[in-house]
N, C-alpha and C positions, 0 to 999 in steps of 0.2 A: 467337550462342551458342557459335559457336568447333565446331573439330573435335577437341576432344581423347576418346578414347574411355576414359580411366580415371577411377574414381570417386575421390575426394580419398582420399589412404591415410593409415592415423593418427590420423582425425581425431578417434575416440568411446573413451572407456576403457568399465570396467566397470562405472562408477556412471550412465554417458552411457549406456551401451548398457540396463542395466536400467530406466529413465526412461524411457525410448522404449516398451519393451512394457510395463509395468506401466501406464502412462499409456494406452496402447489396450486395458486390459482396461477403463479406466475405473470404479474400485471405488467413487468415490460413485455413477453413475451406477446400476450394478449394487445396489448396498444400498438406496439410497435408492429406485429405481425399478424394480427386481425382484425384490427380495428378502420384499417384503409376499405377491407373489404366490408365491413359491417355499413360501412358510411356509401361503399360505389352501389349495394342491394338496398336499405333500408333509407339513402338519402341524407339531408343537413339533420333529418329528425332523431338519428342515431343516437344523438348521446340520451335524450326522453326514453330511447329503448331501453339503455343500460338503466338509467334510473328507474322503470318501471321493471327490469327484470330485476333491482333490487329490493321493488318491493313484494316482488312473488317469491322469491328466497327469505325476505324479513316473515313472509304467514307463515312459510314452514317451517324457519329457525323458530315462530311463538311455542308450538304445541312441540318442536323435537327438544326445546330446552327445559320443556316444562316435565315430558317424560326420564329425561337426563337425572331428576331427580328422585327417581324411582327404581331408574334401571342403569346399574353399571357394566359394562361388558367389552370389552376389548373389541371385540365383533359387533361395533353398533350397530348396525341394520340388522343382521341376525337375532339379536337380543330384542331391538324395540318391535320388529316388523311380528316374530314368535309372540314376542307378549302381549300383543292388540290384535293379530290376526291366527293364533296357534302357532303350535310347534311347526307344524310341515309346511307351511307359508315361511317361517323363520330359516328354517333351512334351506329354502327354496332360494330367498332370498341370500343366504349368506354365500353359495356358491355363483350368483351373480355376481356379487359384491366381490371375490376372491379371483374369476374373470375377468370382470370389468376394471378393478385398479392394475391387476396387473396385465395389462396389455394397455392400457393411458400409461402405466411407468415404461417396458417397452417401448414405445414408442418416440416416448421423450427420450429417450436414450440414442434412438437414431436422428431426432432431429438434432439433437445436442450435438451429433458428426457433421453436422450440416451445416449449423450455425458457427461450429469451431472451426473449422474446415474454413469457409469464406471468408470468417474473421481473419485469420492466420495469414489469409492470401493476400486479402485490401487493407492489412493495416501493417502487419511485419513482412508481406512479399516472402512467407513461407508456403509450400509448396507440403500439406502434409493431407495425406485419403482422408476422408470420413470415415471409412473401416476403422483406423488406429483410435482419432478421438474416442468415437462411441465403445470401442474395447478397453479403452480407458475411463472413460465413464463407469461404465460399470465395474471396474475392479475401485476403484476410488468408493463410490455409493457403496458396493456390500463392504468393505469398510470401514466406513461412518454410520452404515448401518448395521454392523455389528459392534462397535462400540457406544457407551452409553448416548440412551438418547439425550440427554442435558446435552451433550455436543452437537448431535443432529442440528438441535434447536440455536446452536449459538452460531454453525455454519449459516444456518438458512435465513439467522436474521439479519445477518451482516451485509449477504446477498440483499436479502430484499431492503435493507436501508439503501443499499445504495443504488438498484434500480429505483426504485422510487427518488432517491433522488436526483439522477440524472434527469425523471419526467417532470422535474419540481424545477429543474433549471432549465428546459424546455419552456416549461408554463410561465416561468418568470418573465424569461425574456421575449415572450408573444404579448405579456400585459405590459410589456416596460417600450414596447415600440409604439404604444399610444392608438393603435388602430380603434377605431370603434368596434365594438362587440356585436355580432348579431344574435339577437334574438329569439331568430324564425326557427331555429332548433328544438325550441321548448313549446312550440307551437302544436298543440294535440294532432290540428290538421294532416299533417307530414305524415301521421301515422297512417292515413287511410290510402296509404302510394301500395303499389300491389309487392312491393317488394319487403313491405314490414316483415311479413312471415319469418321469411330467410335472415333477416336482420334477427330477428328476435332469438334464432336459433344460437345463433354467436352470440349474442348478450349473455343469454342464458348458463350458454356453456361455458363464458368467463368467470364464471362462478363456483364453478367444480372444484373441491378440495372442500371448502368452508364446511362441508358436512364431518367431515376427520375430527373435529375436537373430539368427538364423542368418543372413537376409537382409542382415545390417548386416555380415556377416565382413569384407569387403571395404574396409572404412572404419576397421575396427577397428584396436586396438593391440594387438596381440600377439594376434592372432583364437583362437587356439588353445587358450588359456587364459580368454580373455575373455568367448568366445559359452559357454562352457559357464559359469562362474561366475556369468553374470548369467543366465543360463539357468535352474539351481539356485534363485539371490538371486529370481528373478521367480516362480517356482512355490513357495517354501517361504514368499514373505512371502502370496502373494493367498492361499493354504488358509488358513494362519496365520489371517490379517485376517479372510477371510472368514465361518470360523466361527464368531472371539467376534464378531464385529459381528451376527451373523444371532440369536447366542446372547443377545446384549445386546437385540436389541430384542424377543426375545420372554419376556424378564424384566422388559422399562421396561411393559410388560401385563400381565405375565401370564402364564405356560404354560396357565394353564387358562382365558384370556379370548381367547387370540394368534389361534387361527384364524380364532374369530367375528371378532374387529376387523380382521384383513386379508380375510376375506373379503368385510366387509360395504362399504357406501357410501365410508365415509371410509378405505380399505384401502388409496390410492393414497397418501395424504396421512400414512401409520401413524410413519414415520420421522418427519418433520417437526415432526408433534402431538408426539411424541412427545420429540424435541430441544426444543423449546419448555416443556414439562411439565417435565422433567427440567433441565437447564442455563441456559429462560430462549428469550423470545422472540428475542433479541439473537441466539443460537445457530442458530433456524430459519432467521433471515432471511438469518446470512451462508452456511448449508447451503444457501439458495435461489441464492446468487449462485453458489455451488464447482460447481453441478452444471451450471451452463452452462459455467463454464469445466474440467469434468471432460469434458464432452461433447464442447468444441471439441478438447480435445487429445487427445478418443480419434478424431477426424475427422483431426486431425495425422499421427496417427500410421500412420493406414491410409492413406493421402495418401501418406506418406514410402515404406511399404509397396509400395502399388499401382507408383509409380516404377519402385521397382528391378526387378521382374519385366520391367515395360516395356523399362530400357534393358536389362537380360540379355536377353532374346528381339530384340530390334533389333539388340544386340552379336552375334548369333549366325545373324541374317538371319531369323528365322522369324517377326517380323514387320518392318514398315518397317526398314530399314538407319537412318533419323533419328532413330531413336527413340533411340541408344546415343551421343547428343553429348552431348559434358559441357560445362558452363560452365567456360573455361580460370582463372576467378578465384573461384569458388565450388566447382568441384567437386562439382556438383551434375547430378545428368539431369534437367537443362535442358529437352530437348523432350519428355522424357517426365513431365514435371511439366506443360506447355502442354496433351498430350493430357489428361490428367487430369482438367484444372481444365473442360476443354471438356466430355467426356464428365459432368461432373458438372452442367453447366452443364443440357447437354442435357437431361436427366434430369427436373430441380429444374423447368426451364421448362416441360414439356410436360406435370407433375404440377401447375405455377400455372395452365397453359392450361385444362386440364380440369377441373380444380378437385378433384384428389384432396389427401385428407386427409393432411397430410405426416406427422399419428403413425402413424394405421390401417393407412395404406395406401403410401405412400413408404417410412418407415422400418420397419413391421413388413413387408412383402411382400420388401424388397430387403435385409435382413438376415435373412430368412428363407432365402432363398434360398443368400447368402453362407455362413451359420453351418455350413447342411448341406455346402456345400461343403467349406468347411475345414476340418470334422470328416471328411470324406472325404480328403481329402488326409496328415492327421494319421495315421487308419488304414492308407493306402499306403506312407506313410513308414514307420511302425512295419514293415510288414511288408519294407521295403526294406532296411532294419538288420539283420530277421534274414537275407536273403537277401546283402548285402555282406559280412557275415562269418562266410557258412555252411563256407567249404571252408579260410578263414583267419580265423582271431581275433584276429589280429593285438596277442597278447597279455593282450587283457580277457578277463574271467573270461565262463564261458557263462552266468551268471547276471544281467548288462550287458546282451547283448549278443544272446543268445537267448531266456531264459524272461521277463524282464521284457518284451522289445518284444513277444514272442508273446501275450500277458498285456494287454497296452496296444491290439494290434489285435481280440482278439474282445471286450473290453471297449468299444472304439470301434463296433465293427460293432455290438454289442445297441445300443447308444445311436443310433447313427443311425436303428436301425429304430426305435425308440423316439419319434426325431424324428416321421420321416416318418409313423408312425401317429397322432401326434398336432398334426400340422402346423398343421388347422384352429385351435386353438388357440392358433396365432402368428399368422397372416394374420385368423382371422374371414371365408373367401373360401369357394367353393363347390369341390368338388372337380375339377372341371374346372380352376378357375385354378388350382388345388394343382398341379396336374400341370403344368400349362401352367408354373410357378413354378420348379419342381424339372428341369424337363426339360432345363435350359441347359447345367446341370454335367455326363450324361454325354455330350450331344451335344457340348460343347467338348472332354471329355475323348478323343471317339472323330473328332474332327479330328484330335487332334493326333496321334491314332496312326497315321492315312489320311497325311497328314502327312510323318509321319518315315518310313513306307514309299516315299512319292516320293522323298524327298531320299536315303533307300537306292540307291533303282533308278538316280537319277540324276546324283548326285554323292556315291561312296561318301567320297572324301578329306575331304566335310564333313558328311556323316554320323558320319564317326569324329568327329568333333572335338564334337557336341551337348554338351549337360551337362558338359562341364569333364571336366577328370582328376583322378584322386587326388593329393593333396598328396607331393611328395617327401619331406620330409622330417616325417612329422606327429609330434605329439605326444601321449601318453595325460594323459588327463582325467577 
């Protein structure tokens, strides 16, 4: 694997770097498979959810992009969270961070057996487990991600060209059948139905990945300009996307049929029927094939994710020193793509041994867990922005840089309560395991603060050095 400790430099522009987290929000995945239910809880007013949960990601992208220029780090929450709230909060957070992505990649790795798996059955009448796909998944993903990421980036964009365009030929053919459009969608009203809460939790979480440009700084070209631009390009296209798509499929119904039919039996299946009614069974069938490979490469992309934290915290000693080897001819963290593939291994095997259900119970328990976390982490940040440029502003206007990320953190805080009071509603588990579920994120987060206290007491020279430094010479963005 070689010892070289730097990550390949140069290697992802702006159009690589937004491919990479658009691709981990996974937008067929998210339409086609949660979007029914976001519409049967939150009502016709859903797609205003997703627009308004683009605008509570757009205050936190103002001041995370504005720090981006300050602060580069492969371990971005680790780096920005350290540098606005101290070192043992930065650590704190980084082994959240290094939890919470991978067990969201996990996860996608088993639904990925599930979605291939049924595909296999309803469209070529094969007859193949979800054990073999998802075992296949992951040897495929530590593959691509141990080779350079510039390929990563060229898999994941091909994918998501072409899920998106499947939803594009969808939307087409629901505006080309002439129906009148309703309205009542956009109507603020809808939002005060008792069901908003829960809606907003799926809005919100459709959004997960866009925070990853920051992690790629380091591989970037011209990081400076980069991480923020696709940063912007990844948050303005998913609200965009998201809201006519959620708007279109509750016009290909209905506004006044949309709740019943997603709430009722066939409410999983709402998109699909509904692509097929509208564009043509031809249409369902290749949406059935997009969504397993929308799946695989939002599995990719939290793979590629989980990595970089790995060798940042290896480069930095806080965990294994092995972890931060690069492949001297790929430029890639090498053994921290090995751990990965292993820890997923583990996971995937010991859910086959006991025979949990890899949607119920694999994928919703271990992205339940994940999502709370990185919506915590999202909240730290925000409030690490305002704290980084509380006594300098270092030029941005206070309206960047203070009232927007201030605005982004107690908007993040109601949402997480939001979550966690309706958690059951993700897992289907009791509350005991709710807890048992939730309890990893602050217990890793208050390691890493016990932590960074040792490494205080006992070696201050690299305690100074945790989380990186600010950028000499940064750039405004």
């Amino acid at each position: 694997m070689g010892e070289s400790r730097s990550l390949a430099r140069n290697a992802i522009g702006t159009a690589d770097l937004t491919f990479l987290v658009v691709a981990a929000a996974a937008p067929l995945t998210v339409m086609a498979g949660v979007a029914p239910l976001a519409i049967s809880i939150g009502g016709i007013a859903a797609p205003l959810g997703y627009l308004l949960s683009g605008v509570v990601v757009g205050l936190f992208a103002a001041g995370f992009t504005a720090m981006s220029g300050h602060v580069r780090n492969a371990g971005a929450f680790y780096a920005y969270v350290g540098r606005g709230l101290g070192r043992p909060a930065g650590l704190g957070a980084a082994y959240v961070a290094v939890i919470s992505y991978n067990l969201i990649g996990i996860g996608l790795t088993a639904v990925f057996g599930v979605f291939a798996a049924s595909t296999a059955a309803d469209v070529f009448h094969l007859s193949v487990p979800w054990q073999v796909w998802t075992l296949l998944c992951v040897a495929v993903v530590g593959v691509l991600g141990y080779l350079k990421i510039a390929l990563s980036a060229k898999v994941l964009g091909i994918a998501l060209a072409l899920e998106v365009l499947i939803l594009l030929v969808f939307e087409a053919a629901v505006l080309a059948d002439g129906a009148p459009l309703s309205g009542q969608s956009f109507n603020p009203a809808g939002l005060l139905s008792g069901g908003a809460g829960g809606m907003f939790v799926l809005s919100i979480g459709a959004f997960i990945g866009f925070e990853a440009t920051a992690i790629y700084a380091e591989e970037a070209r011209d990081p400076q300009r980069t991480v923020p631009r696709a940063t912007y390009a990844a948050v303005a296209f998913l609200a965009i996307f998201y809201t006519f798509t959620v708007w279109m499929i509750i016009n290909a119904v209905g506004a006044g049929r949309a709740v019943s039919v997603a709430s009722g039996a066939g409410g999983a299946d709402m998109v699909f029927a509904s692509t097929a009614d509208f564009a043509g069974r031809w249409a369902a069938d290749v949406m059935h094939l997009l969504i397993v490979t929308s799946c695989f490469a939002a599995a990719l992309a939290f793979h590629n994710a989980s990595t970089r934290y790995f060798y940042v915290l290896g480069r930095e000693g806080v965990l294994p020193r092995p972890l931060a080897r690069i492949s001297p001819r790929q430029g890639s963290p090498a053994a921290a793509v090995a751990l990965q593939c292993a820890l997923t291994l583990i996971v995937i095997m010991t859910g086959i041994i006991i025979g949990s259900d890899p949607y119920t119970v694999i994928f919703l328990w271990t992205n339940g867990t994940g999502i709370v976390g990185v919506m915590a982490l999202q909240a730290l940040t925000a409030l690490s922005v305002v704290a980084f440029f509380r006594g300098d502003r270092r030029g941005y206007g206070a309206a960047r840089v203070v009232v927007m990320p201030a605005a982004a953190f107690l908007l993040l805080i109601a949402i997480i309560c939001l979550v966690l009071a309706d958690f059951t509603l993700l897992t289907n588990a009791a509350t005991a395991v709710n807890v048992l579920l939730v309890a990893p994120i602050p217990l890793v987060f208050g390691i890493g603060v016990v932590l960074a206290a040792r490494i205080h007491r006992r070696d201050p020279a690299r305690y100074a050095v945790l989380t990186g430094t600010d950028l000499e010479e940064p750039v405004h963005v």
